[in-house]
mmCIF file as gemmi writes it, N, C-alpha and C atoms, coordinates in Angstrom:
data_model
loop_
_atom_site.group_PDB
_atom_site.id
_atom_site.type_symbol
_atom_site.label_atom_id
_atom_site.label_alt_id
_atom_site.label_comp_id
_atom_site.label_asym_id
_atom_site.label_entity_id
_atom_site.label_seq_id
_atom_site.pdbx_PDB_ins_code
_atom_site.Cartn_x
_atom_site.Cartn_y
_atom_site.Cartn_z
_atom_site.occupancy
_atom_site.B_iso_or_equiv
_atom_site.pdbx_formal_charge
_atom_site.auth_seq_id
_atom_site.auth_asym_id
_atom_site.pdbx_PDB_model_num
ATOM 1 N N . UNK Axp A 1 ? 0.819 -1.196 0 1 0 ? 1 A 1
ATOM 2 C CA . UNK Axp A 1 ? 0 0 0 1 0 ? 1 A 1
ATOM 3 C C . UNK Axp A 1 ? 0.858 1.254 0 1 0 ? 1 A 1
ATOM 4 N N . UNK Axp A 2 ? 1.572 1.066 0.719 1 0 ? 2 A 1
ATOM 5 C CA . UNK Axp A 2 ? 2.807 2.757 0.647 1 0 ? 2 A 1
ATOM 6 C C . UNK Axp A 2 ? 3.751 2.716 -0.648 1 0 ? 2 A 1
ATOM 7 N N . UNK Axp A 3 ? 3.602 1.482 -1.568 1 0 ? 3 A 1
ATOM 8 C CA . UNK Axp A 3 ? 4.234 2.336 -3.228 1 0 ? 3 A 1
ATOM 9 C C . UNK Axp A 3 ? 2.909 2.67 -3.836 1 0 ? 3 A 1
ATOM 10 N N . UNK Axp A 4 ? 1.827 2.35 -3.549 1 0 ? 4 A 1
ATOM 11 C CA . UNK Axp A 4 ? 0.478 2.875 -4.145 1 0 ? 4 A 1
ATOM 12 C C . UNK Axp A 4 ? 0.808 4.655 -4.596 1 0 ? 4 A 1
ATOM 13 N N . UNK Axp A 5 ? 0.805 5.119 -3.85 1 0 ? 5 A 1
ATOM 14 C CA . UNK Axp A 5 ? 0.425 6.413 -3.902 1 0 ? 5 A 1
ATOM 15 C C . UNK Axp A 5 ? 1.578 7.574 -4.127 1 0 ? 5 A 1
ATOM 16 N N . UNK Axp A 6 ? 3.039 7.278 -4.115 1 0 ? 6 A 1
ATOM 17 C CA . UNK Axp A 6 ? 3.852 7.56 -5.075 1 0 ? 6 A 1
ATOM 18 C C . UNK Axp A 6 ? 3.537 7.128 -6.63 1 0 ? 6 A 1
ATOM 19 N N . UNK Axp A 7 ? 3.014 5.658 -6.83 1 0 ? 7 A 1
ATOM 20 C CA . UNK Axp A 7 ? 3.162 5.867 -8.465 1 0 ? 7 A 1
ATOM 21 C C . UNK Axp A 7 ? 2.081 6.614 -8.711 1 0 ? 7 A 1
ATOM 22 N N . UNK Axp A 8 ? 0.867 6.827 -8.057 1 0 ? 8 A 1
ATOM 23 C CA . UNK Axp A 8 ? -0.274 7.306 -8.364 1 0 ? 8 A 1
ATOM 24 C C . UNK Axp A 8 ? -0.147 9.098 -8.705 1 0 ? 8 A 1
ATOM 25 N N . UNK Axp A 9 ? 0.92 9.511 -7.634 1 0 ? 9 A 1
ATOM 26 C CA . UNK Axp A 9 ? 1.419 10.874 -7.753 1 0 ? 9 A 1
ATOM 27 C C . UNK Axp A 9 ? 2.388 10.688 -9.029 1 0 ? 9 A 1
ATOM 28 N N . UNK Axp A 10 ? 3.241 9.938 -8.901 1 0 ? 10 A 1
ATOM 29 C CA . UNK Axp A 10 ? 3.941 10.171 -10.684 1 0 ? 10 A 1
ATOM 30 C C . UNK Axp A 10 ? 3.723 9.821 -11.458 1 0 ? 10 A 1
ATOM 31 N N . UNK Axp A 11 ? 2.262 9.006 -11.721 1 0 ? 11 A 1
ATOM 32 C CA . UNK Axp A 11 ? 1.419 8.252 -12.807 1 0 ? 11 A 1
ATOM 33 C C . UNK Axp A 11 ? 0.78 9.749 -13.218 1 0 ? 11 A 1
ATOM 34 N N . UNK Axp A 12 ? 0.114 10.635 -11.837 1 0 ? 12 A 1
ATOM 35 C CA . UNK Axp A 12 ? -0.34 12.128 -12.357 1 0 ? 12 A 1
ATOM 36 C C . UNK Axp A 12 ? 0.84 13.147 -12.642 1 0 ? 12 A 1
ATOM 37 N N . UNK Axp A 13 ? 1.706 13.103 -12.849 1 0 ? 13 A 1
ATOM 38 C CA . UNK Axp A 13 ? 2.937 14.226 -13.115 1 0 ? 13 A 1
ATOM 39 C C . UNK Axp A 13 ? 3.108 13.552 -14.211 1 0 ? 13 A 1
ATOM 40 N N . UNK Axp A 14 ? 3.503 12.832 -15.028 1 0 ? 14 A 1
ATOM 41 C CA . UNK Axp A 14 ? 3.754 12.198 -16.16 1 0 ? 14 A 1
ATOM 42 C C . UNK Axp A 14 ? 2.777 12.737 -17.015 1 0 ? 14 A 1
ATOM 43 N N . UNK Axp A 15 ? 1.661 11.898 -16.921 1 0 ? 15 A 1
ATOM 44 C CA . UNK Axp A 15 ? 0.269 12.669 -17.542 1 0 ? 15 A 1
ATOM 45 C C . UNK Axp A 15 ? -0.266 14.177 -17.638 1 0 ? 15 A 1
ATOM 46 N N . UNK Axp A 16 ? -0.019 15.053 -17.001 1 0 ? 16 A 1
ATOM 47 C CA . UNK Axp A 16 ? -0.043 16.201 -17.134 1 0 ? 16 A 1
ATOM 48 C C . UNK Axp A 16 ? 1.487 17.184 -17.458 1 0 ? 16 A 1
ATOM 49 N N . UNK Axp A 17 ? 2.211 16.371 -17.652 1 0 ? 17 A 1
ATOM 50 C CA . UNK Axp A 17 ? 3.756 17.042 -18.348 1 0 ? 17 A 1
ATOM 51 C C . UNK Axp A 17 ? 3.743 16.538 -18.968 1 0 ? 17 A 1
ATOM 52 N N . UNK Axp A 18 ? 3.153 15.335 -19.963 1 0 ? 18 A 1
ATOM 53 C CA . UNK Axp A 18 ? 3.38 15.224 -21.201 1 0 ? 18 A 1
ATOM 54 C C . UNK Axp A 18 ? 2.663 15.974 -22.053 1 0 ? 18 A 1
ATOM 55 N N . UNK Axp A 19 ? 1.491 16.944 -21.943 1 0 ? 19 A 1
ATOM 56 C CA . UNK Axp A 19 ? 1.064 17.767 -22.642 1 0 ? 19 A 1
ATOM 57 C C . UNK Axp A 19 ? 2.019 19.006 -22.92 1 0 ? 19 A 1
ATOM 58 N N . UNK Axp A 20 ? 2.557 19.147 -21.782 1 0 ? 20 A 1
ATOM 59 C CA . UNK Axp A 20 ? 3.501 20.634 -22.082 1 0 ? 20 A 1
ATOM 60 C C . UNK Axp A 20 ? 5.042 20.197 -22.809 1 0 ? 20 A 1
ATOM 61 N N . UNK Axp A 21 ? 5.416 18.696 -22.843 1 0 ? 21 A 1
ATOM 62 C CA . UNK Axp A 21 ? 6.517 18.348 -22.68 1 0 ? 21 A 1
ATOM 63 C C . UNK Axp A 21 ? 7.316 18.421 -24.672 1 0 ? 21 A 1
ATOM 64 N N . UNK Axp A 22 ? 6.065 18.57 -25.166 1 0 ? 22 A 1
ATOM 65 C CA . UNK Axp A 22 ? 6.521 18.482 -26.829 1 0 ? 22 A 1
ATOM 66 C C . UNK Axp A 22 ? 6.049 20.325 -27.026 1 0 ? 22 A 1
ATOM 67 N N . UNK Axp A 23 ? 5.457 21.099 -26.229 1 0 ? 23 A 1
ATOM 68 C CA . UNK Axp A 23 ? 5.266 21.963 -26.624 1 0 ? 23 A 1
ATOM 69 C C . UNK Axp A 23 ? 5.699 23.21 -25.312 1 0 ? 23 A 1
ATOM 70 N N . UNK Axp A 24 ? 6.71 24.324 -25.838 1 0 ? 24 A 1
ATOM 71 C CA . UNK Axp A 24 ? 6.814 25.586 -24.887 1 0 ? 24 A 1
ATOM 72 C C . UNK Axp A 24 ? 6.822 26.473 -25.73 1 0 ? 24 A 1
ATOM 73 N N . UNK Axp A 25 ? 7.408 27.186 -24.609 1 0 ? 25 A 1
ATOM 74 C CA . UNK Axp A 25 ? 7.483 29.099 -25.33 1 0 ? 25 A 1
ATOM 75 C C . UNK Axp A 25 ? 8.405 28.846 -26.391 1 0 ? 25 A 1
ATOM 76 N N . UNK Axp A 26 ? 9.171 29.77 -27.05 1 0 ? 26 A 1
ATOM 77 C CA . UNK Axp A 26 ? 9.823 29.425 -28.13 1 0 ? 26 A 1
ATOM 78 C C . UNK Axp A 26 ? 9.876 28.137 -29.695 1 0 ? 26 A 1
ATOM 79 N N . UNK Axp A 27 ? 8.721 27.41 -29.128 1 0 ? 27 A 1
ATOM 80 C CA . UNK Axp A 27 ? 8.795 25.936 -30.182 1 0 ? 27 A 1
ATOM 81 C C . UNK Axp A 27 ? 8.385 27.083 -31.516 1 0 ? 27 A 1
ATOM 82 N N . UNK Axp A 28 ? 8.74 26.344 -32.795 1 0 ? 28 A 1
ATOM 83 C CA . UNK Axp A 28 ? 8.171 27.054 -34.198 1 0 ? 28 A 1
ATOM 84 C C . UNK Axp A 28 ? 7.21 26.316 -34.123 1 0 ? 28 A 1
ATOM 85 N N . UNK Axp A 29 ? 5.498 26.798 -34.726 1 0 ? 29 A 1
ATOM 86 C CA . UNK Axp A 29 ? 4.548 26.419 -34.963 1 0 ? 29 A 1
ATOM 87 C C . UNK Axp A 29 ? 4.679 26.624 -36.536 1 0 ? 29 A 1
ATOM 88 N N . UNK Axp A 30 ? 4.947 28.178 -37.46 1 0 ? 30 A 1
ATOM 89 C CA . UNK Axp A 30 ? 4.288 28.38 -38.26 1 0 ? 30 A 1
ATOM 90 C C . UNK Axp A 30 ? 4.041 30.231 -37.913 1 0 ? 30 A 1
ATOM 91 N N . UNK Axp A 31 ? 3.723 30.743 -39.151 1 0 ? 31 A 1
ATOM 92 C CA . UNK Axp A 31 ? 3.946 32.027 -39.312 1 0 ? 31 A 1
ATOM 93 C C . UNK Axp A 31 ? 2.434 32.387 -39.434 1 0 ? 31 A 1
ATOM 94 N N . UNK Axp A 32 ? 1.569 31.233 -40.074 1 0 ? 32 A 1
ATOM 95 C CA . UNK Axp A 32 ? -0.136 31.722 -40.45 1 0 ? 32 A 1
ATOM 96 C C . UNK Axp A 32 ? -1.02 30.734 -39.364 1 0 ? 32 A 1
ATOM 97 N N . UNK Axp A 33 ? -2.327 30.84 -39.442 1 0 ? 33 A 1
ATOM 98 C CA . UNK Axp A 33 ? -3.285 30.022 -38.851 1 0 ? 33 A 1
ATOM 99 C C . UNK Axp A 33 ? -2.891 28.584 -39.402 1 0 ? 33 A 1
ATOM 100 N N . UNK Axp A 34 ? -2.961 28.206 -40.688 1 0 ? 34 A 1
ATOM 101 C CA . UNK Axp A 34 ? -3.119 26.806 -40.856 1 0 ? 34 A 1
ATOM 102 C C . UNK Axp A 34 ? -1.925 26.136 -40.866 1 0 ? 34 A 1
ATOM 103 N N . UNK Axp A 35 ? -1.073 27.153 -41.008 1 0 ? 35 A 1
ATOM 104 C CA . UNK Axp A 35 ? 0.77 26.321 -40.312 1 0 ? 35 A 1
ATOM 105 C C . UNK Axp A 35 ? 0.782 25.649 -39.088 1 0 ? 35 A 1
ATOM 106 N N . UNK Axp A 36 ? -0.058 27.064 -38.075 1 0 ? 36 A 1
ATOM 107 C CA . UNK Axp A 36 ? 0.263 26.899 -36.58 1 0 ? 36 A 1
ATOM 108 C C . UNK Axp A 36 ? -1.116 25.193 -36.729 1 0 ? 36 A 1
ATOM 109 N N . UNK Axp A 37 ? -2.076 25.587 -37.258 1 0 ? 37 A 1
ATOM 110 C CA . UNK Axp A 37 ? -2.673 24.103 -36.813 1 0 ? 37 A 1
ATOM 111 C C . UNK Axp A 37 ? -2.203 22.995 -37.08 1 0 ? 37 A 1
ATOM 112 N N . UNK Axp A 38 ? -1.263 23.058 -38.442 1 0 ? 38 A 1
ATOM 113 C CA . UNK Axp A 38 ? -0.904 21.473 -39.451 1 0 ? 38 A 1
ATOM 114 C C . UNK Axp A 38 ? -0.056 21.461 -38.059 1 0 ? 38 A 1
ATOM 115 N N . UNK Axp A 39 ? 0.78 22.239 -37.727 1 0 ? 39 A 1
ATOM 116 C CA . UNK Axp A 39 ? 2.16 21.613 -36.918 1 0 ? 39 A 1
ATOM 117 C C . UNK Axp A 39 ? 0.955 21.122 -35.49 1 0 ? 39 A 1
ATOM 118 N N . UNK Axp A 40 ? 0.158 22.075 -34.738 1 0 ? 40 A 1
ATOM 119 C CA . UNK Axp A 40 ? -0.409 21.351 -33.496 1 0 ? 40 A 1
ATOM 120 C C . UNK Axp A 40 ? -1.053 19.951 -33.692 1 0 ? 40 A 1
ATOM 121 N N . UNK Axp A 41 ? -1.652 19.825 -34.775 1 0 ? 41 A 1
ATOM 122 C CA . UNK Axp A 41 ? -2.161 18.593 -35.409 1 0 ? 41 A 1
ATOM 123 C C . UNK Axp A 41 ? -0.514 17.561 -35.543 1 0 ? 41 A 1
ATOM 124 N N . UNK Axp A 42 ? -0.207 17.733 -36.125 1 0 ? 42 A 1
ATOM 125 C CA . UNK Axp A 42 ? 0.934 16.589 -36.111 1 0 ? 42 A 1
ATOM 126 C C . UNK Axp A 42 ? 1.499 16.246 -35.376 1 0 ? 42 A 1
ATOM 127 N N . UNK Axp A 43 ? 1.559 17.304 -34.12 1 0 ? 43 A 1
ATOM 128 C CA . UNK Axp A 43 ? 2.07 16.855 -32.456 1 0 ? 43 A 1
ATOM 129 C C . UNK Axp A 43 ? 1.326 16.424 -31.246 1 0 ? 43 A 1
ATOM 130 N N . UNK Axp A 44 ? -0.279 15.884 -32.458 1 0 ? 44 A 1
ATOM 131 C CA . UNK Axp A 44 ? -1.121 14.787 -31.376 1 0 ? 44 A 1
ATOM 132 C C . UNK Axp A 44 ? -2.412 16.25 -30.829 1 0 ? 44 A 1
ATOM 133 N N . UNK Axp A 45 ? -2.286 17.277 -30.919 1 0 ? 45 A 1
ATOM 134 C CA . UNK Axp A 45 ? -2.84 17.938 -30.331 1 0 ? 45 A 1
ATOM 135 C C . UNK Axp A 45 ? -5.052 17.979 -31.558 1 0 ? 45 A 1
ATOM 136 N N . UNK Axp A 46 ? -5.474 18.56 -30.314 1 0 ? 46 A 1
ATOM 137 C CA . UNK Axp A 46 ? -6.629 18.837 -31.165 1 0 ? 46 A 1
ATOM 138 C C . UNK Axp A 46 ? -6.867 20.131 -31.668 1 0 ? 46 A 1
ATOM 139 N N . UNK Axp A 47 ? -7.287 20.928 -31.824 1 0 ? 47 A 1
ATOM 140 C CA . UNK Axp A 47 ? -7.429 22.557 -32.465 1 0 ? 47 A 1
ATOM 141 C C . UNK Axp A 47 ? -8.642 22.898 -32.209 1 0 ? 47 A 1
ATOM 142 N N . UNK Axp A 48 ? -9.324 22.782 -31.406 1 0 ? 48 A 1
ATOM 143 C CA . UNK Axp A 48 ? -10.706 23.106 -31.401 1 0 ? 48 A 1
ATOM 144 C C . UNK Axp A 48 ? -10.919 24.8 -31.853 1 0 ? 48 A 1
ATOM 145 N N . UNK Axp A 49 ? -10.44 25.855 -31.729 1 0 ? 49 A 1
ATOM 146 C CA . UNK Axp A 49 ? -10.544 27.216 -31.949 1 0 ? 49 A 1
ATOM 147 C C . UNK Axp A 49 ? -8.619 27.619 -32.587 1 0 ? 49 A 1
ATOM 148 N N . UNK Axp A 50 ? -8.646 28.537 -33.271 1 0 ? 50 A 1
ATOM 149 C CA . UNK Axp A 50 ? -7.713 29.127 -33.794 1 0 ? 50 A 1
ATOM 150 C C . UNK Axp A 50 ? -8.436 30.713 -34.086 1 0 ? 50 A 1
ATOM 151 N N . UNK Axp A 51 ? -7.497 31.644 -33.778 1 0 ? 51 A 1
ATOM 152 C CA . UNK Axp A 51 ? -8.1 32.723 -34.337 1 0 ? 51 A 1
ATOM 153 C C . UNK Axp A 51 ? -7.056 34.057 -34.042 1 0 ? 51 A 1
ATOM 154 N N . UNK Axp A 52 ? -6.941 35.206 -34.548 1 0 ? 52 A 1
ATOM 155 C CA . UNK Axp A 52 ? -5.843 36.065 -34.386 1 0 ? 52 A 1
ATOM 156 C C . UNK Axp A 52 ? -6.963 36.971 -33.193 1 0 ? 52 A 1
ATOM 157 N N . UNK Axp A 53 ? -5.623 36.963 -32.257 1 0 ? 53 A 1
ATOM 158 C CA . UNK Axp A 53 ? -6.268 38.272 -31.139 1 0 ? 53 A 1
ATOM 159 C C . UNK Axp A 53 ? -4.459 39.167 -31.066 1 0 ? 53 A 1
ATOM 160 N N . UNK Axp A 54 ? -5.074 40.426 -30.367 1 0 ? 54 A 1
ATOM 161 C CA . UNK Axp A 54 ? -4.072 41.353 -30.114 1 0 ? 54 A 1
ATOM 162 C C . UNK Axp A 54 ? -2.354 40.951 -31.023 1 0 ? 54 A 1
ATOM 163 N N . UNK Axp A 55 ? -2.627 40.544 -32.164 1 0 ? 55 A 1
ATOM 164 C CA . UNK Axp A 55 ? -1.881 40.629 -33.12 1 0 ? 55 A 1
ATOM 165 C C . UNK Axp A 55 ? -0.968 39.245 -32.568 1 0 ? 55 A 1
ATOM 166 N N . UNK Axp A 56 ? -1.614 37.744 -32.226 1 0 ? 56 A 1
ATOM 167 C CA . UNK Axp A 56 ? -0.752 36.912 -32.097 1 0 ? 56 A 1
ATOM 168 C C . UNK Axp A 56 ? -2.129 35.887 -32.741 1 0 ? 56 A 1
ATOM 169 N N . UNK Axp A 57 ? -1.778 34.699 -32.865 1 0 ? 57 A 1
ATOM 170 C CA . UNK Axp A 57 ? -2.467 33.871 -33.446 1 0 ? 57 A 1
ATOM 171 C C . UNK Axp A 57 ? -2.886 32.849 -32.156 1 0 ? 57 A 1
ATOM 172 N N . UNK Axp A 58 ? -4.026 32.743 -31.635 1 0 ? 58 A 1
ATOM 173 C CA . UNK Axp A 58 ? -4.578 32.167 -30.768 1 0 ? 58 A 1
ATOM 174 C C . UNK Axp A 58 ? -4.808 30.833 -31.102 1 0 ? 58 A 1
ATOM 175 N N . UNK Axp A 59 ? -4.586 29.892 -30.095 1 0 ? 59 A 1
ATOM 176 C CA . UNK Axp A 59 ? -4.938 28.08 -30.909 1 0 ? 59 A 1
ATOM 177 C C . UNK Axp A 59 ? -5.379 27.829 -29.186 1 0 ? 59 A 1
ATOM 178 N N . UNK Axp A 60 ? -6.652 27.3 -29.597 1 0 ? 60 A 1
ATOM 179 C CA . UNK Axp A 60 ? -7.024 26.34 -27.963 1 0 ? 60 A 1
ATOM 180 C C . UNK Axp A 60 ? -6.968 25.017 -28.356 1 0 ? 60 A 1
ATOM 181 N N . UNK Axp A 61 ? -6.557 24.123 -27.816 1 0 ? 61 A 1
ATOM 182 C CA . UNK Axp A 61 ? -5.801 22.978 -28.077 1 0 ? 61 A 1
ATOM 183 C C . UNK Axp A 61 ? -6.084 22.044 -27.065 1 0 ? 61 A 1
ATOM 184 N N . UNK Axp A 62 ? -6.642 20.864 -27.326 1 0 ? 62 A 1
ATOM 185 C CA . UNK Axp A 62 ? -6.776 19.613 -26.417 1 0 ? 62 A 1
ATOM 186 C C . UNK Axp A 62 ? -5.926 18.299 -26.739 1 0 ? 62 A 1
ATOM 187 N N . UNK Axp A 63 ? -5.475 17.486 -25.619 1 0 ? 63 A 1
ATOM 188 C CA . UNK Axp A 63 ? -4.444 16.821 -25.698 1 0 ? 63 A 1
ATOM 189 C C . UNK Axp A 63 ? -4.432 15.92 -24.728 1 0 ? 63 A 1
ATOM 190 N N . UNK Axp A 64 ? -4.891 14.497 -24.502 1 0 ? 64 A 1
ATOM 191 C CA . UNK Axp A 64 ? -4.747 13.439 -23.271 1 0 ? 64 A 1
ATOM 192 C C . UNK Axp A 64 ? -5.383 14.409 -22.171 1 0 ? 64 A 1
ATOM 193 N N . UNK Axp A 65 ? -6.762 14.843 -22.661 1 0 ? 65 A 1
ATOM 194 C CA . UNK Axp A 65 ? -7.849 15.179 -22.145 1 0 ? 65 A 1
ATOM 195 C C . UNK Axp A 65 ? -7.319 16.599 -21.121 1 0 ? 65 A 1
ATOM 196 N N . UNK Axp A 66 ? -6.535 16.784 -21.544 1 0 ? 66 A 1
ATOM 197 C CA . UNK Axp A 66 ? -5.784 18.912 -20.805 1 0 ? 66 A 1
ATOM 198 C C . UNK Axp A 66 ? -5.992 19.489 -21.987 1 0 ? 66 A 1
ATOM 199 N N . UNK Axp A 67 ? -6.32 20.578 -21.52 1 0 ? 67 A 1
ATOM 200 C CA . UNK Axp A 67 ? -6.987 22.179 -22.637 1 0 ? 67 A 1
ATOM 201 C C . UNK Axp A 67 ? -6.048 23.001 -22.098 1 0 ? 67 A 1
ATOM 202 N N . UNK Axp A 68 ? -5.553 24.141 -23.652 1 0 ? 68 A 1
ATOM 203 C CA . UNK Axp A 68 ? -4.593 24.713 -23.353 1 0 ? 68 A 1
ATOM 204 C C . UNK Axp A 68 ? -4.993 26.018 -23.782 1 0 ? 68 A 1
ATOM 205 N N . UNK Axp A 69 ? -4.591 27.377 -23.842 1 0 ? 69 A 1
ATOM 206 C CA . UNK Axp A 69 ? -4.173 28.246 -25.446 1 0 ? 69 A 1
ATOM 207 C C . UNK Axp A 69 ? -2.979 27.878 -25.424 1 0 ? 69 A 1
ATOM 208 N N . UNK Axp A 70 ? -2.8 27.979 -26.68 1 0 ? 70 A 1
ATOM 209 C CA . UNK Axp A 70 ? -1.401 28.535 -27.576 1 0 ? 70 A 1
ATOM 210 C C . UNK Axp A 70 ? -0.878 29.804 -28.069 1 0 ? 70 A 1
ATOM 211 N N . UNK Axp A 71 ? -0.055 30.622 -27.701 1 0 ? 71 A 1
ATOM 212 C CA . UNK Axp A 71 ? -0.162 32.366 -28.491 1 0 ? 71 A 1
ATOM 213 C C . UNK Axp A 71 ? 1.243 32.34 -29.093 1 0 ? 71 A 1
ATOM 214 N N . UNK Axp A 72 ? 0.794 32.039 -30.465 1 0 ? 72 A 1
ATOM 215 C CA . UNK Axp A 72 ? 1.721 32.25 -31.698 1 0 ? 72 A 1
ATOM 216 C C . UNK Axp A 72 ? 2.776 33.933 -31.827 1 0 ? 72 A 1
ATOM 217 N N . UNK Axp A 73 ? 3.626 34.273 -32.002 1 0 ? 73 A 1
ATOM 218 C CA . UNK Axp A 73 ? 3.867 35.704 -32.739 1 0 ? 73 A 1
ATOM 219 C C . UNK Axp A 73 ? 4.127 35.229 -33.965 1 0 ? 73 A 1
ATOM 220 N N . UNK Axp A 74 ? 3.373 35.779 -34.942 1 0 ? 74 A 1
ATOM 221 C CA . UNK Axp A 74 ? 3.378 35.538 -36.328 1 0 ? 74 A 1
ATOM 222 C C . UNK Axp A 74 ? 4.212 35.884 -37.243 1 0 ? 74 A 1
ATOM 223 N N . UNK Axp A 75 ? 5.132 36.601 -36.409 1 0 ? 75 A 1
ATOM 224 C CA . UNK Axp A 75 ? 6.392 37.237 -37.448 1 0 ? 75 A 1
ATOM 225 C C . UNK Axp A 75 ? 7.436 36.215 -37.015 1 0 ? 75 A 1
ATOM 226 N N . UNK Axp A 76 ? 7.78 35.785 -35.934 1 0 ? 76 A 1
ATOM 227 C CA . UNK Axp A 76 ? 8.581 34.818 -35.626 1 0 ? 76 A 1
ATOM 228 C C . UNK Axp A 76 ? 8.336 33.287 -35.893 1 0 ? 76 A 1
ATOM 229 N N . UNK Axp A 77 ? 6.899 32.986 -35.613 1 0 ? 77 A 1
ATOM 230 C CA . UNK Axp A 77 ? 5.953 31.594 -35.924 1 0 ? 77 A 1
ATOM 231 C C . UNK Axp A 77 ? 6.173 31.022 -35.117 1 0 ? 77 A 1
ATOM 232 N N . UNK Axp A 78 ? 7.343 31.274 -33.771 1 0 ? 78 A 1
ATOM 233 C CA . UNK Axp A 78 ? 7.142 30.615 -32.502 1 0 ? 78 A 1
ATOM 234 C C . UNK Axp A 78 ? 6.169 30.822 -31.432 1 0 ? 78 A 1
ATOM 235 N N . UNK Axp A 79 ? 6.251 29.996 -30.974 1 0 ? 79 A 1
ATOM 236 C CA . UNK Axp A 79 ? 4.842 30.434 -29.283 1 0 ? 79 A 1
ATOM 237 C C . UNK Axp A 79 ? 5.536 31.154 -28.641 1 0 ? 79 A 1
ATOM 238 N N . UNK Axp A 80 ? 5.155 31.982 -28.067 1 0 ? 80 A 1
ATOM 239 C CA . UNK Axp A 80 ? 5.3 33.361 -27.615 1 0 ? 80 A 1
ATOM 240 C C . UNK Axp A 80 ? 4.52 33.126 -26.111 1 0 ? 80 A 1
ATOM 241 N N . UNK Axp A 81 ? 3.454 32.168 -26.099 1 0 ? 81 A 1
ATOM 242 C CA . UNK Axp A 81 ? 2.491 32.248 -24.482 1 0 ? 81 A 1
ATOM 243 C C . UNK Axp A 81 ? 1.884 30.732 -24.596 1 0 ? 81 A 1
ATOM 244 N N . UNK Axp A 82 ? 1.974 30.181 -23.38 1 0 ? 82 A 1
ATOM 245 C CA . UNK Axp A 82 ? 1.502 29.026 -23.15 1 0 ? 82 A 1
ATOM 246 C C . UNK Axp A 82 ? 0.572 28.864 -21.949 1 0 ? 82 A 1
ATOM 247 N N . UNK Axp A 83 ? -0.847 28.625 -21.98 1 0 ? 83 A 1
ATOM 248 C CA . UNK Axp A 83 ? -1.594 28.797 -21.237 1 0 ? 83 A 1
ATOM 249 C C . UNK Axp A 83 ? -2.68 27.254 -20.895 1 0 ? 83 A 1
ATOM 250 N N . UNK Axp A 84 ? -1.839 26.154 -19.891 1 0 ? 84 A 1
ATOM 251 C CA . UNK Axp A 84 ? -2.074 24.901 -19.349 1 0 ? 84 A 1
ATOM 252 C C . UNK Axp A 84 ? -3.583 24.967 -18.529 1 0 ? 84 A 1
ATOM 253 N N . UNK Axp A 85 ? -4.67 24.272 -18.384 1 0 ? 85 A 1
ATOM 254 C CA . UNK Axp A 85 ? -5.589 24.139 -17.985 1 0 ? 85 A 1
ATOM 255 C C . UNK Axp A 85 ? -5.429 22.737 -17.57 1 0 ? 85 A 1
């Protein structure tokens, strides 16, 4: 019973860092909307919303059931803001 609840705590740290673990600040997505989605799409992610706010490219993104944003700068095409739920 007392290794129970260590793996259970790093069975939950695993699972919730593997969403952030292929994606941070600086990764290249892509310079437009459907760059930044082909690349979130190919790294397992879902895209449910994409859309440009305050001049960055917004992506809300689901992934082994965690919801995120994503905030693109579009002149660079890297993520610029990462926002974990």
């Amino acid at each position: 019973m007392k290794l129970f609840a260590p793996a259970l705590l790093a069975a939950a740290l695993v699972s919730t860092g593997a969403f952030a673990a292929d994606l941070a600040q600086g990764t290249a997505l892509g310079h437009t909307e459907d760059e930044v989605r082909a690349s979130l799409v190919s790294m397992g992610y879902e895209v449910r919303k994409i859309e440009d706010e305050d001049g960055k490219i917004e992506a809300y993104v689901v992934k082994d059931k965690s919801m995120g944003e994503v905030y693109v700068d579009p002149a660079s095409g890297q993520v610029a803001r990462l926002s974990m739920k």
